[in-house]
C-alpha positions as CSV (number, residue, x, y, z in Angstrom):
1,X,0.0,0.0,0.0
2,X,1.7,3.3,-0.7
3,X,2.2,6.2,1.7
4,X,0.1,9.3,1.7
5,X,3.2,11.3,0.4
6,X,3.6,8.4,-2.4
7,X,-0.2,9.3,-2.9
8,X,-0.1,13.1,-2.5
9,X,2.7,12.9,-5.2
10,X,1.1,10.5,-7.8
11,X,-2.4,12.8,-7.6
12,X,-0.2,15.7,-8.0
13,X,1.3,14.4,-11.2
14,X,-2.4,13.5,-12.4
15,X,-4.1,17.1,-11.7
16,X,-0.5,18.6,-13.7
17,X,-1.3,16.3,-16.6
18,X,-4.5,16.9,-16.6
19,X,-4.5,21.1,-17.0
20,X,-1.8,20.1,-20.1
21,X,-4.3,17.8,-21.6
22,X,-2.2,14.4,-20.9
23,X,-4.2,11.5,-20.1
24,X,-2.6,10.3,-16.5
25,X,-3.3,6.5,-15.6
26,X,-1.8,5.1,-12.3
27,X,-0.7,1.7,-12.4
28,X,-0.4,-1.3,-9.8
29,X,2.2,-0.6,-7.8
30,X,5.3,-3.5,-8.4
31,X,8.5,-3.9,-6.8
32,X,10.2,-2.3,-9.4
33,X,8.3,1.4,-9.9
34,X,5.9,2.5,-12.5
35,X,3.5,4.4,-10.9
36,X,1.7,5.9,-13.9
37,X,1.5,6.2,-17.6
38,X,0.9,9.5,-19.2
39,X,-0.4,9.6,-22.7
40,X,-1.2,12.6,-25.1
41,X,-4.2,12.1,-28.2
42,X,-3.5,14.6,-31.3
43,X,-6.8,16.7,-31.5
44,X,-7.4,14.3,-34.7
45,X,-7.4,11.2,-32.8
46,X,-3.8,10.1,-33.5
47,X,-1.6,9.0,-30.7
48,X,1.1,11.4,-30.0
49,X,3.0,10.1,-27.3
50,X,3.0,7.8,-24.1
51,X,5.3,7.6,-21.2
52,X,6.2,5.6,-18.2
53,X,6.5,7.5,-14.5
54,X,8.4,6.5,-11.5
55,X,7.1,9.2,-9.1
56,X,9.0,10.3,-6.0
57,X,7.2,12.6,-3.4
58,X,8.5,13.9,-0.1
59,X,10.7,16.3,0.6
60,X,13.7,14.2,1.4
61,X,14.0,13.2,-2.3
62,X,15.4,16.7,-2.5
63,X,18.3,17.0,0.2
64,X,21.3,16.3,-2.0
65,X,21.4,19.0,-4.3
66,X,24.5,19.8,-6.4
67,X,25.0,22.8,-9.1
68,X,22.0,22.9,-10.8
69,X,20.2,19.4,-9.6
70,X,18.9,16.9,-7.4
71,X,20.6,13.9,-7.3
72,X,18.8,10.6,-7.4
73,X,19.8,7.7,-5.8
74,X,18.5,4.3,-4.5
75,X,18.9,2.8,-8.5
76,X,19.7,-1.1,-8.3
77,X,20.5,-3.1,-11.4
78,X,17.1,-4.3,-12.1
79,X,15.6,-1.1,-12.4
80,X,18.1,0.1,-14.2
81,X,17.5,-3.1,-17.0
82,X,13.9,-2.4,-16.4
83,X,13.9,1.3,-17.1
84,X,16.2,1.0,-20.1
85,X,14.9,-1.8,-21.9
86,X,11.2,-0.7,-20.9
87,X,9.5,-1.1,-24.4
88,X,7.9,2.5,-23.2
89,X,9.9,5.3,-22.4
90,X,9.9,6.0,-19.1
91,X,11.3,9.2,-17.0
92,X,11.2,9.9,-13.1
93,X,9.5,12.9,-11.6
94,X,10.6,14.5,-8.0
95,X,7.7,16.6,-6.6
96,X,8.4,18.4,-3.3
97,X,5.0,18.9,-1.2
98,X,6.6,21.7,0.9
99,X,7.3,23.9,-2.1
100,X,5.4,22.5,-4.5
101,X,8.4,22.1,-6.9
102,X,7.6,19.3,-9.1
103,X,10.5,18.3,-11.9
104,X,11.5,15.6,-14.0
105,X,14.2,13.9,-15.9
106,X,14.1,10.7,-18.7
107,X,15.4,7.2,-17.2
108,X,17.8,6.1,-19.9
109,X,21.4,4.6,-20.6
110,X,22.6,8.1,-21.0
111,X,21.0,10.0,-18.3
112,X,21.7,6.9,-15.8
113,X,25.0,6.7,-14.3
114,X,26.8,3.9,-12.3
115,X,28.3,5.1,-9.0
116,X,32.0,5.6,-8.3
117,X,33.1,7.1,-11.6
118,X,31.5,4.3,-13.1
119,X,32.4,1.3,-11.2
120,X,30.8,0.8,-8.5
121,X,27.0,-1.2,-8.2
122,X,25.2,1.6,-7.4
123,X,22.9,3.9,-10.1
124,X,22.0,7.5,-9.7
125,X,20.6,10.1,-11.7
126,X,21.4,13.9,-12.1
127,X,17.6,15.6,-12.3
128,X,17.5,19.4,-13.2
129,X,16.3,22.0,-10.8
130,X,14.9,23.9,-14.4
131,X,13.0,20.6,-15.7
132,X,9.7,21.7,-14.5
133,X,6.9,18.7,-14.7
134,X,5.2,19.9,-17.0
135,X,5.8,23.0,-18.1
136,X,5.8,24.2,-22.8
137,X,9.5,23.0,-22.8
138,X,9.3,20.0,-20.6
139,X,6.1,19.3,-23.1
140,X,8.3,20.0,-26.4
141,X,11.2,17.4,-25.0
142,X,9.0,14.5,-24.1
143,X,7.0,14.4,-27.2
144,X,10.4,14.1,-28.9
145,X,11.8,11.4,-26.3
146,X,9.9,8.6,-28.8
147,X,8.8,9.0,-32.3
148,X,7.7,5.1,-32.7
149,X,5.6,4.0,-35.6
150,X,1.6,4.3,-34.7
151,X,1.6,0.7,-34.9
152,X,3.8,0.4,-31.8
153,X,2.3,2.9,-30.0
154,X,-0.8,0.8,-30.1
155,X,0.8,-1.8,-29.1
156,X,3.1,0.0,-26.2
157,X,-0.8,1.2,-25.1
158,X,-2.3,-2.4,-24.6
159,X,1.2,-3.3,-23.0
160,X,0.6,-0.4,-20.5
161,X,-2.7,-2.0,-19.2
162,X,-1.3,-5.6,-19.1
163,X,-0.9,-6.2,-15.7
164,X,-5.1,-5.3,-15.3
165,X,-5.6,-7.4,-18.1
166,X,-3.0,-10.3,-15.7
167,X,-5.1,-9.7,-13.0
168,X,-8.2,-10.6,-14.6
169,X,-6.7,-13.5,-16.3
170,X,-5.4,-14.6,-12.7
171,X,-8.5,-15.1,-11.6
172,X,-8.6,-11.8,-10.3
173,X,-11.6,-9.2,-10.1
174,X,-11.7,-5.9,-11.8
175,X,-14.5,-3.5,-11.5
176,X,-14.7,0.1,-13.4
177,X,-16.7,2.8,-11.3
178,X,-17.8,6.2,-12.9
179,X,-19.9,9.5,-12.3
180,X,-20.6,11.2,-15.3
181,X,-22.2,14.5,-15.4
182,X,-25.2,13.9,-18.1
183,X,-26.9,17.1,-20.2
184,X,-23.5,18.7,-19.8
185,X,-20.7,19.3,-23.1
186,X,-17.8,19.4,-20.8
187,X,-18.2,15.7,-20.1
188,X,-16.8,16.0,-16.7
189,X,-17.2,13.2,-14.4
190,X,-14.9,10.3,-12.5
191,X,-14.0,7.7,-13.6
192,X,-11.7,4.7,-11.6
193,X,-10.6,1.1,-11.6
194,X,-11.5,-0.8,-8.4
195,X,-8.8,-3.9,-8.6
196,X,-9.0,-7.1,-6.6
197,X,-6.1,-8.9,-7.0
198,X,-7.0,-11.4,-4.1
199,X,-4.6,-10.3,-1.7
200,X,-5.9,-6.3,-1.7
201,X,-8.1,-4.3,-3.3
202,X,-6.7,-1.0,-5.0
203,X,-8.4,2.1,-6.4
204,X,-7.1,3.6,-9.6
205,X,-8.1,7.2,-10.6
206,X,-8.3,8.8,-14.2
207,X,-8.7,12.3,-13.8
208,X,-9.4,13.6,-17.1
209,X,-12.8,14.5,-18.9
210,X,-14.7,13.4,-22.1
211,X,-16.5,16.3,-23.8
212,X,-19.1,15.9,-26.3
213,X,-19.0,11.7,-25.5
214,X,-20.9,9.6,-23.9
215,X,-19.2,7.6,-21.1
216,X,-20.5,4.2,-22.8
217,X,-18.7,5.4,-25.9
218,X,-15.5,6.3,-23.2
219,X,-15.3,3.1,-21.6
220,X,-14.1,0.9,-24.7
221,X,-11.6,2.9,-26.0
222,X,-9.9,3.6,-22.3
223,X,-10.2,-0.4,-22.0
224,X,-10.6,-2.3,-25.6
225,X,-9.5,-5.1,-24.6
226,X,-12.5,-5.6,-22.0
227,X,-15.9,-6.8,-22.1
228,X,-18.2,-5.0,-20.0
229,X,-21.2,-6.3,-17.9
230,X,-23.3,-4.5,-14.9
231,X,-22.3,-5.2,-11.3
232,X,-25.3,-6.8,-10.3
233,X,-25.1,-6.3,-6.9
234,X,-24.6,-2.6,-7.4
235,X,-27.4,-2.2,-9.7
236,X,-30.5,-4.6,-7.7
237,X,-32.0,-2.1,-6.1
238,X,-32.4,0.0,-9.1
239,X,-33.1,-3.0,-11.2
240,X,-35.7,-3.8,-8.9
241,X,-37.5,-0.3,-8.6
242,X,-38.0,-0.2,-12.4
243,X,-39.1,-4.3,-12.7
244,X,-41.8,-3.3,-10.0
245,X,-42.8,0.1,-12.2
246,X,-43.2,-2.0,-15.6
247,X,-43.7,-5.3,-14.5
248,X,-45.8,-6.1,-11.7
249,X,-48.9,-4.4,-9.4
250,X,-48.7,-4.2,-5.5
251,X,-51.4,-5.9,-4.0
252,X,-52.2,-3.9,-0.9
253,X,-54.1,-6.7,0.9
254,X,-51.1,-8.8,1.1
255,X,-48.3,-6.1,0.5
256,X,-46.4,-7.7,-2.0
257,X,-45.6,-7.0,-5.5
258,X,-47.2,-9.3,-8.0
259,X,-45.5,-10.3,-11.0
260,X,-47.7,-9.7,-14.8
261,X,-44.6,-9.6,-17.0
262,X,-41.3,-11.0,-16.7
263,X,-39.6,-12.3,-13.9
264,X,-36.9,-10.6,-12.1
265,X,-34.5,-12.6,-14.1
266,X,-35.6,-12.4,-17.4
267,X,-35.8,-8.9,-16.7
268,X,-32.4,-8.3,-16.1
269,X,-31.1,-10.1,-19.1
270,X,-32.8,-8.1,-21.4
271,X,-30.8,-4.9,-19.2
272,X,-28.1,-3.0,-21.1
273,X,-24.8,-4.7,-19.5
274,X,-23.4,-1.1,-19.8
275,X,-26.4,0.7,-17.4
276,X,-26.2,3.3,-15.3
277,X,-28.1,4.4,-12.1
278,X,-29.5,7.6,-13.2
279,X,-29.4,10.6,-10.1
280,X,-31.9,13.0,-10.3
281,X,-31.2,13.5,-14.1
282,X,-27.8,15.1,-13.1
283,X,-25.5,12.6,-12.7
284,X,-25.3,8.5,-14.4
285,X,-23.4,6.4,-12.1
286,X,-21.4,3.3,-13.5
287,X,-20.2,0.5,-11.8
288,X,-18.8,-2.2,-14.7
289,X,-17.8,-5.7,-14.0
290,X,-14.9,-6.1,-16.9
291,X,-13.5,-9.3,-18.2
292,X,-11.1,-10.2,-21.5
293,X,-12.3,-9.9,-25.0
294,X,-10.9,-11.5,-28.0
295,X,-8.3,-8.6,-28.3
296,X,-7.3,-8.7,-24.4
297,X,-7.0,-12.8,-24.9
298,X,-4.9,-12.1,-27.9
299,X,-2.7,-9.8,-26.7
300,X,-1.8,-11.6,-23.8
301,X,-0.9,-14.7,-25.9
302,X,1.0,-12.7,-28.0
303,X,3.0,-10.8,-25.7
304,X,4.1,-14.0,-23.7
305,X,5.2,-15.3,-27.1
306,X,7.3,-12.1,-27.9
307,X,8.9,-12.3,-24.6
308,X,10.2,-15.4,-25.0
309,X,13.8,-15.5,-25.6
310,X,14.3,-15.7,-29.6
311,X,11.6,-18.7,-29.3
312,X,11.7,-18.9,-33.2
313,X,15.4,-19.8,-33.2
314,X,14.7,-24.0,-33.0
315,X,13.0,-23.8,-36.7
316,X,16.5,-22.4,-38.0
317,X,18.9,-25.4,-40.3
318,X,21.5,-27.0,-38.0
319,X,24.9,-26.9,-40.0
320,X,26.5,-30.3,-40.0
């Protein structure tokens, strides 16, 4: 479970990339660090790019200071391999809660060096004081970190939900809750993951809007490689209300609700799975049960097979 500065630092980075129109999704927290991914859509549609974040908040992330940065320590040889060879560029953010200083720097070969001039085990890295998360510059220099094809973009997206789509496939639950704002252009709402893992149950934020879309129109494209059914516990109340308004009479003598139509069953399989509890006509609540699709089944298959060491390299002609 992270800390409430870990927290405090990771919604920090969310509201930033928000007001610069990033999309900011936190991830399940490993024992090597993503905390995030940060994507930004072209206006038409088009992917433009995505990043990895290892956030740091606290203030004592800050104490060694030397010309004009903070120097980063704590680096062991895995997450150095994982950083670099991360199929998604990823780059570490420092945000101070005292000061609200908030800065960045990318995690690569070059920016990552090895302690004692090189030789010893330890990692560090040198972040400037004048890298501001996220200010026009900062922008300019991370959409140039990348410039991969679209096709591995699309690809480097599913792979940044894969441990959700893990979890499910684990036997794991994962449930999608979200308040939209109906009758409004802004489409402003909330939307978060609710992820049962079967050893805790963690809540993932995405704090961005959707104008001029409906949030059943939302939901696919955030997640297309999930189906989506209602939470029927959430929703039997409300199911029930409206099965008693279309489909039965209460009969006062006995006070009870008699049944002319459907039964409560059939009734709720002729539901929309993709329903929402409607508020006063202000606000739709979602609460979506998600499982794999064909594409999340897919992907999963093919990204074990990818990540197989050369697997293709038993077909090849032994020489004699």
């Amino acid at each position: 479970m992270a800390s409430s500065t870990e927290r405090i630092g990771v919604l920090h980075c969310g509201e930033i990339a928000e007001r610069n129109n990033w999309m900011f999704r936190e991830q399940p927290v490993d024992d090597v660090g993503i905390d995030a991914h940060m994507e930004l859509i072209e206006s038409s549609g088009k992917p433009k790019q995505l990043l990895a974040l290892q956030i740091k908040s606290g203030a004592s992330w800050f104490k060694e200071k030397k010309d004009d940065y903070i120097i980063f320590r704590k680096i062991n040889e895995r997450q150095y391999n994982y950083w670099t060879m991360n199929s998604l560029p990823c780059i570490l953010v420092l945000y101070n809660p005292d000061d609200e200083m908030c800065i960045w720097q990318k995690l690569t070969t070059e920016t990552i060096e090895r302690t004692n001039d090189g030789k010893g085990k330890g990692f560090f890295v040198k972040v400037p004081l004048t890298q501001i998360f996220l200010n026009a510059l900062s922008n300019e220099k991370l959409f140039s970190f990348t410039n991969l094809p679209e096709h591995i973009t699309n690809y480097n997206f599913l792979l940044s939900q894969k441990k959700f789509m893990q979890i499910i496939q684990d036997g794991g639950e994962i449930k999608l809750h979200s308040t939209e704002w109906i009758n409004k252009s802004s489409g402003r709402g909330d939307t978060e993951l609710i992820v049962d893992d079967g050893k805790s149950i963690e809540k993932y934020s995405y704090p961005y809007w959707f104008p001029f879309t409906l949030y059943t129109e939302v939901f696919p494209r955030l997640f297309p490689w999930a189906d989506f059914s209602a939470d029927e516990d959430f929703f039997e109340e409300n199911d029930e209300f409206f099965w008693h308004e279309y489909h039965c009479y209460y009969d006062k003598e006995d006070d009870e609700w008699i049944p002319v139509g459907d039964t409560f069953e059939e009734y709720r399989r002729k539901l929309n799975p993709m329903r929402s509890i409607d508020h006063s006509g202000e606000v739709a609540e979602y609460m979506m049960v998600l499982s794999l699709n064909e594409l999340g089944r897919s992907f999963l298959n093919v990204d074990k097979f990818v990540s197989q060491n050369r697997p293709y390299t038993d077909t090849r002609p032994k020489g004699e």
